[in-house]
N, C-alpha and C positions, 0 to 999 in steps of 0.2 A: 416794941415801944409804941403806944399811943399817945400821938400829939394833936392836940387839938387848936385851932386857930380860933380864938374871938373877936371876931372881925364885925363890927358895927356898923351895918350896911339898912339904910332907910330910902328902901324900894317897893311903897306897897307892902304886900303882904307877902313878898318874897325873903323874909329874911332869915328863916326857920330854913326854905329851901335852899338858897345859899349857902347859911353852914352848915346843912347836911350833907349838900353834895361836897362842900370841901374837905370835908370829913372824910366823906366814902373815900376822895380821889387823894386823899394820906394817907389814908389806911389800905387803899387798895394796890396805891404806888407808891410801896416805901423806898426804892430804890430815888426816887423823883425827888426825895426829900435832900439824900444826899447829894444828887448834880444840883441842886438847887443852891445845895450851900458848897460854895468854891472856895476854897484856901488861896 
């Protein structure tokens, strides 16, 4: 599963690089997603 975050972040011209790496660092740590979300 791909989840993508649309996070609205007005930094410059960083904000392309922002959701990209948040992106990488979902997709790359899916495990992260799950301790992320706690029952």
């Amino acid at each position: 599963m791909t989840q993508v975050w649309n996070i609205n972040i007005t930094n410059e011209d960083k904000e392309d690089v922002c959701i990209s790496r948040l992106t990488l660092a979902v997709v790359k740590s899916g495990e992260y997603k799950n301790s992320f979300t706690k029952e």
